[in-house]
SEFI-753263 format. One record per residue: residue in three letters; y negated, x negated, z of N, C-alpha, C in turn; residue number from 1. Coordinates in pm, whole numbers, plus 32768, in hexadecimal, padded with zeros to 4 digits. Layout:
<node ALA,<Y,X,Z>,<Y,X,Z>,<Y,X,Z>,NUM> ...
***
This chain:
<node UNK,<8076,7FAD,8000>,<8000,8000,8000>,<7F83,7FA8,8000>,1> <node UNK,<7F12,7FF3,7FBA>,<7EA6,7FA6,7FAA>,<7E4F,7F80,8066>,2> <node UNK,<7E20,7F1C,805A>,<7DDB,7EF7,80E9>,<7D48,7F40,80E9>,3> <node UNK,<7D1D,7F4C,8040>,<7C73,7FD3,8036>,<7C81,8006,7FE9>,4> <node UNK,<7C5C,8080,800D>,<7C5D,80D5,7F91>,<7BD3,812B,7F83>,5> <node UNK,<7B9A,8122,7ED6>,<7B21,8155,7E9C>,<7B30,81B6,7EED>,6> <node UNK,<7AC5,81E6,7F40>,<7AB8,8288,7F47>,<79FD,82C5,7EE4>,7> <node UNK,<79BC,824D,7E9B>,<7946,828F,7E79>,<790A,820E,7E2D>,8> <node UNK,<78DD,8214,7DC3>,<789C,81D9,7D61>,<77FA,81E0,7D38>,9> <node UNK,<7794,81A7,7D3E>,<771A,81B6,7D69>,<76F7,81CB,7CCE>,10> <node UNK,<76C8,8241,7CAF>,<767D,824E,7BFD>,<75E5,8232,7BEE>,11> <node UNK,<75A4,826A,7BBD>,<7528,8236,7B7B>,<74D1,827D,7C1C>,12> <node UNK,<744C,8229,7BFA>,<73CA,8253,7C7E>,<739C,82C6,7C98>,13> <node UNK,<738A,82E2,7CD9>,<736E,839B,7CD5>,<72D4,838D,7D27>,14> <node UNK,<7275,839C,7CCC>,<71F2,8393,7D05>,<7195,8324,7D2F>,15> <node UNK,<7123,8320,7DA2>,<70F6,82A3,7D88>,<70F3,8276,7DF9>,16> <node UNK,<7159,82CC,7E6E>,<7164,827B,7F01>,<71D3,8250,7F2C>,17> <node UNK,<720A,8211,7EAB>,<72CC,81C1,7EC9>,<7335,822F,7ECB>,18> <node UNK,<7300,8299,7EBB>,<73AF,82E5,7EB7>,<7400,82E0,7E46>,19> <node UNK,<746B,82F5,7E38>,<74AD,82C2,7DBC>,<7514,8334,7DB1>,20> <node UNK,<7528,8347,7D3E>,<75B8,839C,7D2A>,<75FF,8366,7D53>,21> <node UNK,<766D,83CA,7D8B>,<76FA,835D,7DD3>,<776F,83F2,7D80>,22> <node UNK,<77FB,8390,7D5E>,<7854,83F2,7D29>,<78DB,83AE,7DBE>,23> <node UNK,<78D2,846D,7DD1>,<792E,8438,7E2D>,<79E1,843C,7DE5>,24> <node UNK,<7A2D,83ED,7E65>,<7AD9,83FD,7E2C>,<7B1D,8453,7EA2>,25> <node UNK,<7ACC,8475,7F17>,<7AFB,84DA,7F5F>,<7B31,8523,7F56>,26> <node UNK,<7B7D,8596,7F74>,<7BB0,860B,7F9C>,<7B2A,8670,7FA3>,27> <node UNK,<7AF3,865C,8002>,<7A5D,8695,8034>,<7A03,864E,801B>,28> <node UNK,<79A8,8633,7FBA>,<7967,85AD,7F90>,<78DB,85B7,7FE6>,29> <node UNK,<78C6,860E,8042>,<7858,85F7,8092>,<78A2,85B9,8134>,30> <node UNK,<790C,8596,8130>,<794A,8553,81AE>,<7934,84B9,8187>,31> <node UNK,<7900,8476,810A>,<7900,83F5,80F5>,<78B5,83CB,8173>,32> <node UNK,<7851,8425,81CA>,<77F7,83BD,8209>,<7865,839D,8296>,33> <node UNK,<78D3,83EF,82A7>,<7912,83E9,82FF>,<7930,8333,8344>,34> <node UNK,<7922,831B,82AA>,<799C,828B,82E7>,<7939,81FD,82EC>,35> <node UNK,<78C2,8207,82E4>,<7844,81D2,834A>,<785C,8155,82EB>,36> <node UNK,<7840,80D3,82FC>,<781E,8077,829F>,<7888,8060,8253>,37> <node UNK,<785E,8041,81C7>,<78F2,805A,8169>,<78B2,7FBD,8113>,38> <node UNK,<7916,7FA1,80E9>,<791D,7F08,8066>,<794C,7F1B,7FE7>,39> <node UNK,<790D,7ECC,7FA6>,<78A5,7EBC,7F40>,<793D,7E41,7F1A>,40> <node UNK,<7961,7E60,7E6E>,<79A7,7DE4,7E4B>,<7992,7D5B,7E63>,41> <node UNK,<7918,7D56,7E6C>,<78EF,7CA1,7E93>,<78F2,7C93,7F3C>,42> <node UNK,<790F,7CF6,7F85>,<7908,7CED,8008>,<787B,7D19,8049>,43> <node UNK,<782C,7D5A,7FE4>,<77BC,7D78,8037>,<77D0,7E09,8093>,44> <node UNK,<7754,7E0F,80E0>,<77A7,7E82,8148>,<773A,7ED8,8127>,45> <node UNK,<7759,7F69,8130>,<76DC,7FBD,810A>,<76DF,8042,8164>,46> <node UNK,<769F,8078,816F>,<76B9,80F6,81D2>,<7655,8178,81A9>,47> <node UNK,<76B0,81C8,819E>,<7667,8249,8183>,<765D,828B,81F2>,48> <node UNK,<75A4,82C3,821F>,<7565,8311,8256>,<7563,836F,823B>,49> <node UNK,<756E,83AB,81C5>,<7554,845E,81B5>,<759A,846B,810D>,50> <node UNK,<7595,84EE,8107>,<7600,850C,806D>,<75C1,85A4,808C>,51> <node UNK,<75C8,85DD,8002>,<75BD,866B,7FCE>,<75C7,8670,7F67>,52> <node UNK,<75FC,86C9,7F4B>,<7639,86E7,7ECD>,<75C7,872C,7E5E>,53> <node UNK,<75EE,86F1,7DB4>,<75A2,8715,7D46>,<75F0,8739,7CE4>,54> <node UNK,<75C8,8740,7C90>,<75F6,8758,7C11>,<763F,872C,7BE8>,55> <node UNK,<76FE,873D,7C13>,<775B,86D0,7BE8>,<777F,865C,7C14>,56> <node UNK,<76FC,8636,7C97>,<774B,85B5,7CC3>,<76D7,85E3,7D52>,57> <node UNK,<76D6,855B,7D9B>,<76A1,8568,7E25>,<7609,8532,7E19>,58> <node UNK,<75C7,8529,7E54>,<7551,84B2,7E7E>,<753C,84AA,7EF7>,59> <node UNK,<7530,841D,7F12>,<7562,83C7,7F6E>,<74DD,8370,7FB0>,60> <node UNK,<74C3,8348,8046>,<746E,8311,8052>,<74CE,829F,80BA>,61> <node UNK,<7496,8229,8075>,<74F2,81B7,80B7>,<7481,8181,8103>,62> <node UNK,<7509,8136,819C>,<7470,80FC,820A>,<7423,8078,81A6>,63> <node UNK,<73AF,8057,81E3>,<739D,7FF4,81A2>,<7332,7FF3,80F8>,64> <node UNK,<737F,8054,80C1>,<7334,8062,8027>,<72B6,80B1,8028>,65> <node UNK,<7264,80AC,8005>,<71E8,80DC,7FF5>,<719C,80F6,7F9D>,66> <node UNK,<719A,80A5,7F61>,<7156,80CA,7EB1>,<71AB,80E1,7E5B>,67> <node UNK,<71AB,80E3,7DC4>,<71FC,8108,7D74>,<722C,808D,7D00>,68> <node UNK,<71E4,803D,7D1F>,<720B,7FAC,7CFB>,<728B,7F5C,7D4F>,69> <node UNK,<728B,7F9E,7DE3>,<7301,7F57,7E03>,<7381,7FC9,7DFD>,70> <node UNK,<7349,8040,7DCF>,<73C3,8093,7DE5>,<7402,8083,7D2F>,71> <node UNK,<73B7,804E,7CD0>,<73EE,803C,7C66>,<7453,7FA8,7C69>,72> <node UNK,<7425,7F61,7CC7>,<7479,7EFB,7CD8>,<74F9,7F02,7CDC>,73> <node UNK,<7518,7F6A,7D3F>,<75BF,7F8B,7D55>,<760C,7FEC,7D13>,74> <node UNK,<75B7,7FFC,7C85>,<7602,8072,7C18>,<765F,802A,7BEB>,75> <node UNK,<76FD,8094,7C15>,<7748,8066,7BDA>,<77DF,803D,7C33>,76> <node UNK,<776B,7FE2,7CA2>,<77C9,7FD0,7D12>,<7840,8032,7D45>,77> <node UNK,<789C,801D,7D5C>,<78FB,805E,7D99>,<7926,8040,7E4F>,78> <node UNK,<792E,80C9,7E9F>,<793E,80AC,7F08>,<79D6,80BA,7F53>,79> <node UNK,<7A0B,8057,7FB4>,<7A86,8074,7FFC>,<7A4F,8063,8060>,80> <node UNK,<7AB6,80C9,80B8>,<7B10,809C,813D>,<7B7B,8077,8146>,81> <node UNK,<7B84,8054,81A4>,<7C1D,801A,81D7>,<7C80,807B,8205>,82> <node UNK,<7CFE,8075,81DF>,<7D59,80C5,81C2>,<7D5A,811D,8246>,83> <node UNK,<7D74,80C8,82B3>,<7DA2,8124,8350>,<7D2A,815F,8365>,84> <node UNK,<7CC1,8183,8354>,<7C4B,81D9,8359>,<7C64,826A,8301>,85> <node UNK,<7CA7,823E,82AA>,<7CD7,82E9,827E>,<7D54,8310,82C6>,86> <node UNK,<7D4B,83A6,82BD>,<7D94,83F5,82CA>,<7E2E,83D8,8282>,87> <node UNK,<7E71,83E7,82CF>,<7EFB,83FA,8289>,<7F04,845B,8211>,88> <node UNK,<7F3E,843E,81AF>,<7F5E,84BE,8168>,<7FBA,850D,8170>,89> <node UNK,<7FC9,857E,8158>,<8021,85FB,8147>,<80C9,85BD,811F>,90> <node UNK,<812B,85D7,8126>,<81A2,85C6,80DD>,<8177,85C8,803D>,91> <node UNK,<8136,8650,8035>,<8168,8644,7FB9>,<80C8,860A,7F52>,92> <node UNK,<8093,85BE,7FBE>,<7FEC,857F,7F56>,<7FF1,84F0,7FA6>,93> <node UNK,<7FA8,84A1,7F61>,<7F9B,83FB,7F57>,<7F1C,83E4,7F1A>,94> <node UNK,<7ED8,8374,7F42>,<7E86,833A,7F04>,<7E8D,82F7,7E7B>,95> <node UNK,<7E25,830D,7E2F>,<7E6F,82C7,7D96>,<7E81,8248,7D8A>,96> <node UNK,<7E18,81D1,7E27>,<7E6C,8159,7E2E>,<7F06,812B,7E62>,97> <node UNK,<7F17,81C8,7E8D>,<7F9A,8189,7EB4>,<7FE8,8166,7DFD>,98> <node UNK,<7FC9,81CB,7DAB>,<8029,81A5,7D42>,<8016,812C,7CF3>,99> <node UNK,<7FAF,80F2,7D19>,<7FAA,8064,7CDE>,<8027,800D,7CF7>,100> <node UNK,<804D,7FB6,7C93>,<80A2,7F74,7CB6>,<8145,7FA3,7C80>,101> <node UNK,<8155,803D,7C7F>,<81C8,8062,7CA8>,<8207,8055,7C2B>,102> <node UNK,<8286,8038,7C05>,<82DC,8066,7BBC>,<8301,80E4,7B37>,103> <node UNK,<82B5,80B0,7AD6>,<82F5,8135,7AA4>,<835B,8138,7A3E>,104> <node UNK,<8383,81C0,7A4D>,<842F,81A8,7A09>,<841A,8236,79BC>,105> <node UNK,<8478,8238,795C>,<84B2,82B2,7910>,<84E2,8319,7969>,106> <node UNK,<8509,8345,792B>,<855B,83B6,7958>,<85FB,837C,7979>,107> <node UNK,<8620,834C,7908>,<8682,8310,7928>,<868B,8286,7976>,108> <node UNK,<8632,8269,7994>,<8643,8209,79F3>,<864E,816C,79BD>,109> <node UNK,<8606,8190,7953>,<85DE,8108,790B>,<853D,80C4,7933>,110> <node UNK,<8531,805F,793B>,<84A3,802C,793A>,<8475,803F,78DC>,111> <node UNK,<83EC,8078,7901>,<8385,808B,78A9>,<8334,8035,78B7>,112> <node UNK,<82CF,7FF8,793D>,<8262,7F86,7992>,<824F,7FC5,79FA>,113> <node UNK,<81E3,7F77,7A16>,<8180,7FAE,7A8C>,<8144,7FD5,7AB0>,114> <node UNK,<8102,801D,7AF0>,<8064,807B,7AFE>,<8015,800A,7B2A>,115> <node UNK,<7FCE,800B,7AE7>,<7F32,7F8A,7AB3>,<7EDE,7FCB,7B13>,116> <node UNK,<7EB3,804B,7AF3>,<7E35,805E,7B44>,<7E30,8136,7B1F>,117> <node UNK,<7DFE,8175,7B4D>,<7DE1,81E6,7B3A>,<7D2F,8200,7B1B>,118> <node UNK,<7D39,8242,7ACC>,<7C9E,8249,7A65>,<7C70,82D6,7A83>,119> <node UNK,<7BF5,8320,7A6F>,<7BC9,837B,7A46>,<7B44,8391,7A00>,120> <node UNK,<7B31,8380,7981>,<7AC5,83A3,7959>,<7A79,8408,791F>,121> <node UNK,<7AC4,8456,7969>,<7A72,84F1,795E>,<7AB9,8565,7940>,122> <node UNK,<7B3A,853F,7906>,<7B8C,85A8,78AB>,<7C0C,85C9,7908>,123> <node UNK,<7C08,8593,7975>,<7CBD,858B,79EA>,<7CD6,84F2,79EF>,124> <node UNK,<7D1A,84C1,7A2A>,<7D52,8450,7A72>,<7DC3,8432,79FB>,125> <node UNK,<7DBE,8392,7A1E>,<7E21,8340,798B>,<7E43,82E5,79C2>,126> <node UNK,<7EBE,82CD,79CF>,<7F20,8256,79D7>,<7F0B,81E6,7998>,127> <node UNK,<7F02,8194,798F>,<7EEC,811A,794F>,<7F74,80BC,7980>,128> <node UNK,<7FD0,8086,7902>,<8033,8080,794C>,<8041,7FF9,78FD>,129> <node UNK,<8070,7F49,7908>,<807D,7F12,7915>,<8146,7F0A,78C2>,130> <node UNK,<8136,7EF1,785E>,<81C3,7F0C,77F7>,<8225,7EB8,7854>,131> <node UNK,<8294,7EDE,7842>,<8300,7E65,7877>,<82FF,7DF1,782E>,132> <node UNK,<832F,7E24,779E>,<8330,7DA3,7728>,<82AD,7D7D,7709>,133> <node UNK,<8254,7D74,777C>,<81BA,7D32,7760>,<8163,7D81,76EB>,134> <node UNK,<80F0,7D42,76CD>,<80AB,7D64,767C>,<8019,7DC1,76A8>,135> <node UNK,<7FE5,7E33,7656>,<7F6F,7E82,767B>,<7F9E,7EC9,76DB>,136> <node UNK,<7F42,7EF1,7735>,<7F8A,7F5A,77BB>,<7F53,7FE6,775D>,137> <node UNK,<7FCA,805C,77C5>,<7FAB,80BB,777C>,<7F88,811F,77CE>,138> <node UNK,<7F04,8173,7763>,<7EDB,81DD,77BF>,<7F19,8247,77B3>,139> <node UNK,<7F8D,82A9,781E>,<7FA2,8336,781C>,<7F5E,839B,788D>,140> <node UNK,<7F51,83EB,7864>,<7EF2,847B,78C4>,<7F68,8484,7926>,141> <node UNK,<7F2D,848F,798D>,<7F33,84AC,7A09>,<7F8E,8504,7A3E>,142> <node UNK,<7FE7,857B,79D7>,<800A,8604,79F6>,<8093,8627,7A15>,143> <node UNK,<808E,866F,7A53>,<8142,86AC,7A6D>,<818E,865F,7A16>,144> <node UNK,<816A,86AE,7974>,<81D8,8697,791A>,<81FA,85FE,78EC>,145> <node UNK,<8194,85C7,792A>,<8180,8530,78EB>,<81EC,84CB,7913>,146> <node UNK,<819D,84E5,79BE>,<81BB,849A,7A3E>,<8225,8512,7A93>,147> <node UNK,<8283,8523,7A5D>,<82B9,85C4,7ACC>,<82D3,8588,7B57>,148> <node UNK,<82F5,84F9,7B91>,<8341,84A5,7C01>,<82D8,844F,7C4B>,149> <node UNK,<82B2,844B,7C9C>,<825D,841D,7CEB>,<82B9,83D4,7D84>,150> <node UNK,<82DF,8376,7D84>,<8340,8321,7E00>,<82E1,82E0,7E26>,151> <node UNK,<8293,82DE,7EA8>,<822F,8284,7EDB>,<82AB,822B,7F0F>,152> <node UNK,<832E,826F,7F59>,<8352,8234,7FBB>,<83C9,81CE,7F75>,153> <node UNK,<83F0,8214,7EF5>,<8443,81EC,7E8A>,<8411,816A,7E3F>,154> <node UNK,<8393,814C,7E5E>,<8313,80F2,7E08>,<832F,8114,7D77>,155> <node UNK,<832A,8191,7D4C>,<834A,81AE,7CA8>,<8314,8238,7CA8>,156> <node UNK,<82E1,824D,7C1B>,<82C4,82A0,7BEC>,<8313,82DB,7B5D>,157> <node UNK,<8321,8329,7B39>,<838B,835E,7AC2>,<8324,838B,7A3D>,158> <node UNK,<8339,8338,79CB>,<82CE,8356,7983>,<82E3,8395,78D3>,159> <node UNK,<8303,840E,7898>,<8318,844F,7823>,<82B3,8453,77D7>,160> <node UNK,<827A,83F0,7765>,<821C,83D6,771D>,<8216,843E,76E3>,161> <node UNK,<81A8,849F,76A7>,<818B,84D6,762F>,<81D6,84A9,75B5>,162> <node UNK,<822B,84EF,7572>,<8243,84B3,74F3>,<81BC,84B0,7477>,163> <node UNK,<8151,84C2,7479>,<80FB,849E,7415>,<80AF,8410,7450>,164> <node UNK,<80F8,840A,74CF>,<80A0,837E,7501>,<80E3,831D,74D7>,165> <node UNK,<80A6,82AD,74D3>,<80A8,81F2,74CF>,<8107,81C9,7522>,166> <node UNK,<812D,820A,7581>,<817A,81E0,75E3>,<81E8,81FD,760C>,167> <node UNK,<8253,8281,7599>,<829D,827C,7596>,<831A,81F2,75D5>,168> <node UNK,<8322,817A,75AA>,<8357,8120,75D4>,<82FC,80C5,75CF>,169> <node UNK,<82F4,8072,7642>,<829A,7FBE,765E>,<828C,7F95,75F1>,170> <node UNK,<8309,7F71,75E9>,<831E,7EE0,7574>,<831E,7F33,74EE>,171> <node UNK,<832D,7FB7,74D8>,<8341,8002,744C>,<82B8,7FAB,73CF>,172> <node UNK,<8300,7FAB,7355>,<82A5,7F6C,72FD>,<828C,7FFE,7299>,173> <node UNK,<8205,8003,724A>,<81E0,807E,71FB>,<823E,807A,71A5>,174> <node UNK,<8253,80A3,7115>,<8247,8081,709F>,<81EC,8060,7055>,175> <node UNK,<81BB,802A,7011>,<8172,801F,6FD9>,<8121,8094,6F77>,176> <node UNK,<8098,8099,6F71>,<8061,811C,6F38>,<8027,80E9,6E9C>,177> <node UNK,<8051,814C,6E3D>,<8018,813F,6DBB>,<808D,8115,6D60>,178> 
***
């Protein structure tokens, strides 16, 4: 299991007294201020004072920032905590760092790779999966039919590509077109 995990990503400045859009990864994305100073990939530490909600995402007033020159500074940034500060999850829900790392296999129980990282850019959540027989990692959606097997405890996940996708098999080569 991961030691931090993103719970909130700092977007563009919101005004001209340092508040900034913040997108939360919460459950309840106005509980981000819950977990009191949070880090910054380079190790910086940042802390959110206040949050309310806008149009699609939050705005955020961090201690410290004040103008809108330093709140453009940290566009972009992404924020963690540390794992034992959250909540346990449910049996049947997990954090999407836990699936980093894990195993993924067919159905039949063949290797497929690894889960690289989990994505969302706007459209649902995507696997990014790391081929066995090497090469480009591949992106599949996130969904039941995709991913039907989820083993946190198994360290594997069970993964049925789209047949119009690329990713039918790792190592699979095209034919050639024309």
């Amino acid at each position: 299991m991961a030691e931090r995990v993103c719970i909130a990503q700092i977007g563009a400045a919101h005004g001209i007294r340092g508040e900034v859009r913040l997108r939360a990864f919460t459950a309840d994305p106005l509980s981000v201020v819950r977990y009191g100073v949070l880090e910054t990939d380079n190790g910086q530490r940042i802390e959110i004072e206040a949050v309310r909600p806008a149009k699609d995402t939050l705005v955020a007033r961090l201690k410290g920032v004040t103008d809108r020159n330093a709140a453009e500074r940290l566009t972009s940034l992404r924020l963690y905590v540390m794992r034992d500060r959250l909540p346990e999850p449910a049996d049947d829900e997990f954090y999407h760092a836990d699936l980093v790392g894990l195993a993924a296999m067919t159905a039949d129980g063949a290797p497929f790779g690894t889960v690289k990282a989990v994505h969302n850019f706007g459209a649902g959540d995507i696997l990014e999966i790391e081929p066995a027989g090497g090469g480009a990692t591949l992106m599949l959606p996130f969904t039941e039919a995709v991913v039907p097997v989820i083993d946190i405890a198994g360290k594997r996940v069970v993964v049925e590509p789209p047949e119009e996708s690329t990713a039918r098999s790792p190592g699979a080569q095209r034919a050639p077109q024309g």
